[in-house]
C-alpha positions in Angstrom: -1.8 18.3 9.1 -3.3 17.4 12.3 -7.3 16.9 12.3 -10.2 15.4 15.1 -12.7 13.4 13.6 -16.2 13.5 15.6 -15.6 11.9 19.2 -11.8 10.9 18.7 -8.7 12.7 19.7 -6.6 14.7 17.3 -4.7 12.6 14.3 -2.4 13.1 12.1 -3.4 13.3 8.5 -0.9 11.0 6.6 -2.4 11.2 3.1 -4.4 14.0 2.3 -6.9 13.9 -1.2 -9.1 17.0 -1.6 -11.5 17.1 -4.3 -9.3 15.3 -6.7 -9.5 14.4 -10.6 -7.8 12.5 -12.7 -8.3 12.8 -16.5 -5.9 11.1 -19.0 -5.8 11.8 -22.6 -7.5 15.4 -22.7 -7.4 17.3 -26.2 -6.1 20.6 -26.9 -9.5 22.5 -25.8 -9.9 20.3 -22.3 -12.3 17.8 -23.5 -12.7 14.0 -24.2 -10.1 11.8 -22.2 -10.9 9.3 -19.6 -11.7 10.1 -15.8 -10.0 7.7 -13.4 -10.7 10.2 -10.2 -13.6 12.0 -10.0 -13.8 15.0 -7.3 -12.2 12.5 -4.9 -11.8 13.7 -1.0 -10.2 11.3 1.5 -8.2 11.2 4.7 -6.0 8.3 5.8 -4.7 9.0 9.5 -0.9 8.0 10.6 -1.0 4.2 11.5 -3.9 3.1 10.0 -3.9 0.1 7.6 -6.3 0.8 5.1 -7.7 -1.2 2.3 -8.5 0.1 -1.1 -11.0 -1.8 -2.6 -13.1 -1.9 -6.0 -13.2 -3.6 -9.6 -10.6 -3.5 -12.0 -10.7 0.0 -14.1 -12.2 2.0 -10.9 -9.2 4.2 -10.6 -6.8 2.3 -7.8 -3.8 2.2 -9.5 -4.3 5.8 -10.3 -4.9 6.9 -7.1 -1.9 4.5 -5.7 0.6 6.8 -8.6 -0.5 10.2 -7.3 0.1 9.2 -3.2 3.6 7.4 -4.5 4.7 11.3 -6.8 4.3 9.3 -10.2 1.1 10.9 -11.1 -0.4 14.7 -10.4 -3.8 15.6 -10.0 -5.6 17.0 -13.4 -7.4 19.4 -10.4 -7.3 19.2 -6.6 -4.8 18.5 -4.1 -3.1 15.3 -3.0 -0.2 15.9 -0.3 1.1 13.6 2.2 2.9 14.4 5.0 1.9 17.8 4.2 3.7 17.7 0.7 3.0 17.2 -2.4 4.2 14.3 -3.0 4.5 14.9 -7.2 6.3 17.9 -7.2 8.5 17.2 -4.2 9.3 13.7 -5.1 13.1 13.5 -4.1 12.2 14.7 -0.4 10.5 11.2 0.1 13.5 9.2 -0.7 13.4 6.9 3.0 9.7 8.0 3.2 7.5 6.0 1.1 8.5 1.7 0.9 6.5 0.1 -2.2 5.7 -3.6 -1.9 4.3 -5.0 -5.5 2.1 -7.3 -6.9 5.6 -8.9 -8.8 8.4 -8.8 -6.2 10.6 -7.0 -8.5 13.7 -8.5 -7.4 16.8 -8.2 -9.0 18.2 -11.6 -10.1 21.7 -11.0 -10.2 21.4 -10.1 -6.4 21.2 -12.5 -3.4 17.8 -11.9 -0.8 20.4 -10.3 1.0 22.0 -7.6 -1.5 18.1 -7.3 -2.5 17.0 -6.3 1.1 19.8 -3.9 1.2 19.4 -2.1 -2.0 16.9 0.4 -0.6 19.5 1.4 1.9 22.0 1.6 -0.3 20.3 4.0 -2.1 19.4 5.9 1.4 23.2 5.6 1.2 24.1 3.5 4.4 27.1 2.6 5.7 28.0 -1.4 4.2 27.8 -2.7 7.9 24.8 -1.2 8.7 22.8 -2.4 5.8 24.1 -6.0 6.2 23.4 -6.1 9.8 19.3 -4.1 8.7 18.8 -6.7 6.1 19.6 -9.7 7.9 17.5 -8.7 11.1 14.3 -8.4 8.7 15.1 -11.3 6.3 15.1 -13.2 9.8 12.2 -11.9 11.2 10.2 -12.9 8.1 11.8 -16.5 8.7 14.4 -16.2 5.8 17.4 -16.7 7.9 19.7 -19.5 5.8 18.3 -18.1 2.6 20.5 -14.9 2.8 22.8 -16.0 0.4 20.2 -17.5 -2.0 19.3 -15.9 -5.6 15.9 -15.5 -6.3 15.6 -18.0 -9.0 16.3 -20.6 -5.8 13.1 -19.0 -3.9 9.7 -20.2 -3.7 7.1 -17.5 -5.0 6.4 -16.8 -1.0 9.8 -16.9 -0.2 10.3 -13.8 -2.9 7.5 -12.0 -1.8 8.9 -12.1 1.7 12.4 -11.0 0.2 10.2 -8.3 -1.1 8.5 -7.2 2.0 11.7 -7.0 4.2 13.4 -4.8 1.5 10.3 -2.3 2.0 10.3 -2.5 5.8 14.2 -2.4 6.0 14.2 1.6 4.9 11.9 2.3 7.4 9.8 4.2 5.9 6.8 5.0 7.3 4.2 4.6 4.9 3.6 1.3 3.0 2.0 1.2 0.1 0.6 -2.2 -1.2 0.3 -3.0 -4.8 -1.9 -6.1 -4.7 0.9 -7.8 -3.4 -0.3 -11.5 -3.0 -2.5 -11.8 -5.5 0.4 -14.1 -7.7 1.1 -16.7 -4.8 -1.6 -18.9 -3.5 -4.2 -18.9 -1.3 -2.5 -19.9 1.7 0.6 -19.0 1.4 -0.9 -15.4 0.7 -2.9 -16.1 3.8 -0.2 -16.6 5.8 1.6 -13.6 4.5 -1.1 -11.0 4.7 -1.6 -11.9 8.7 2.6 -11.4 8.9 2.6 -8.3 7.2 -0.5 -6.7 9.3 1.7 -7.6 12.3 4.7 -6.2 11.6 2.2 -3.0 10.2 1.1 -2.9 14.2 4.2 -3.8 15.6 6.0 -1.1 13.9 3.5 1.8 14.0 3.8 1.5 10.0 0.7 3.5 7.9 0.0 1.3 5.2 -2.8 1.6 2.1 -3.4 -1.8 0.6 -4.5 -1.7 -3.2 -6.4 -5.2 -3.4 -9.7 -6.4 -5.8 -10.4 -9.2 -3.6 -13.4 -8.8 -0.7 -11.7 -11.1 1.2 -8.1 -9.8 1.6 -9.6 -6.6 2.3 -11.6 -8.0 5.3 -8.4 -9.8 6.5 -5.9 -7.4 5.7 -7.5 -3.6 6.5 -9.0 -2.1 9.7 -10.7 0.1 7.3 -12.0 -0.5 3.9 -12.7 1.8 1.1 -14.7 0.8 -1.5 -14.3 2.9 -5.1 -16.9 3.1 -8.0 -15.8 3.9 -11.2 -14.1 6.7 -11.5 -12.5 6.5 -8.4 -15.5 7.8 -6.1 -16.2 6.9 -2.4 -19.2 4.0 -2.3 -18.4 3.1 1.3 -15.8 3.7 3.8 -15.5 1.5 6.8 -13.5 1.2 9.8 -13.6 -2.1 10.9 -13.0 -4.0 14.9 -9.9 -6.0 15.8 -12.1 -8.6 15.4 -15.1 -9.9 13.1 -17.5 -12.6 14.0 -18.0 -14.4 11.3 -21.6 -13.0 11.0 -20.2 -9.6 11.0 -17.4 -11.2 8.4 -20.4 -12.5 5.8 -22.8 -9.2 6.7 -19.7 -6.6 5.4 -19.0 -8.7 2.4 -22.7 -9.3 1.3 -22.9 -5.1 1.8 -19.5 -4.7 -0.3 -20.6 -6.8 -2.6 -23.7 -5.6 -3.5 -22.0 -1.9 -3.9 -20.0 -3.5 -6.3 -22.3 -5.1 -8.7 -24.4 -1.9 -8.7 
């Protein structure tokens, strides 16, 4: 899907909601449940990085499982890349990387074997994934910890393990679980910078689940701020660059639309 937002050139819609909702635990006649999404309509262009932002309970993870197929829509359409992404869910095998909030690696496996089980599963040749996996744990300045287990890692060093496994498939769109919110502050300051980067450098799309003001203003050229359930209070695109006027002036204005 290709669309032209008001005095920009054409872009290509990535992830696609239109007038979505999310109920959970309807009865037999439609009625009661809990609405995570309510008549939710968003657009997330090819390359952007965009944060998702808004208190816990406001429908983030929900809208996170029905981009990644785990979830449908109770009514509306969600497709990305022009599919949807529920119903079609094996066609985006190589498509869609996850990075998590845990890094979910597995602790019988070196970084190594851990960076390379995505391709494996994309069903790589052995050299190939060796040679993919080493290049990224390298570039996220793991090189001499190839062989190490994750029990032997740092919390930072893991979640970089995690990040080049997501990166290594090559997929490209990213989608961010709150992924530093375990490690602290500057070692997840450090990593959020690297990973918008490599975004950039790679010409990655990437939606960044987060609860934090402050990652969000780091981390996304454009913010989306959700009230409970999972409507629209403010979307944003941001500059390359704050001052750090502009920096307090957003999250005073974020802040108050989420203690309303």
């Amino acid at each position: 899907m290709t669309m032209t937002e008001p005095g920009s050139e054409a872009r290509t819609v990535e992830i696609h909601f239109e007038n979505v909702s999310k109920v959970f635990g309807r009865d037999e006649d439609g009625g009661g449940g809990f609405r995570a999404v309510d008549d939710l309509t968003l657009d997330i262009y090819a390359g952007e990085m965009v944060a998702i932002l808004g208190k816990t309970g406001c429908g983030k993870s929900t809208m996170f499982n029905m981009i990644a197929g785990l979830q449908e829509p109770t009514t509306g359409r969600v497709e990305v890349k022009g599919r949807d992404p529920f119903s079609q869910f094996d066609w985006f095998r190589g498509q869609i990387a996850i990075v998590f909030q845990n890094d979910r690696l597995l602790p019988w496996r070196t970084a190594i074997e851990n960076v390379e089980l995505g391709l494996e599963m994309l069903d790589r040749p052995p050299a190939e994934r060796r040679e993919i996996a080493q290049r990224w744990l390298t570039k996220l300045g793991l090189a001499g910890h190839e062989n190490d287990y994750p029990h032997a890692l740092s919390g930072g060093m893991r979640q970089r393990v995690s990040i080049a496994r997501a990166f290594a498939t090559d997929a490209s769109l990213l989608l961010c679980d709150e992924p530093f919110s375990a490690l602290d502050e500057i070692t997840a300051n450090r990593l959020r910078d690297e990973f918008s980067a490599l975004v950039r450098e790679n010409g990655k799309t990437a939606v960044f689940i987060t609860h934090s003001i402050n990652e969000a203003l780091q981390i996304g050229r454009r913010v989306v701020v959700l009230r409970r359930p999972a409507r629209i209070a403010l979307d944003e695109r941001l500059p390359e660059t704050l001052s750090r006027d502009e920096q307090d002036a957003m999250r005073a204005r974020i802040q108050t639309i989420l203690s309303e």
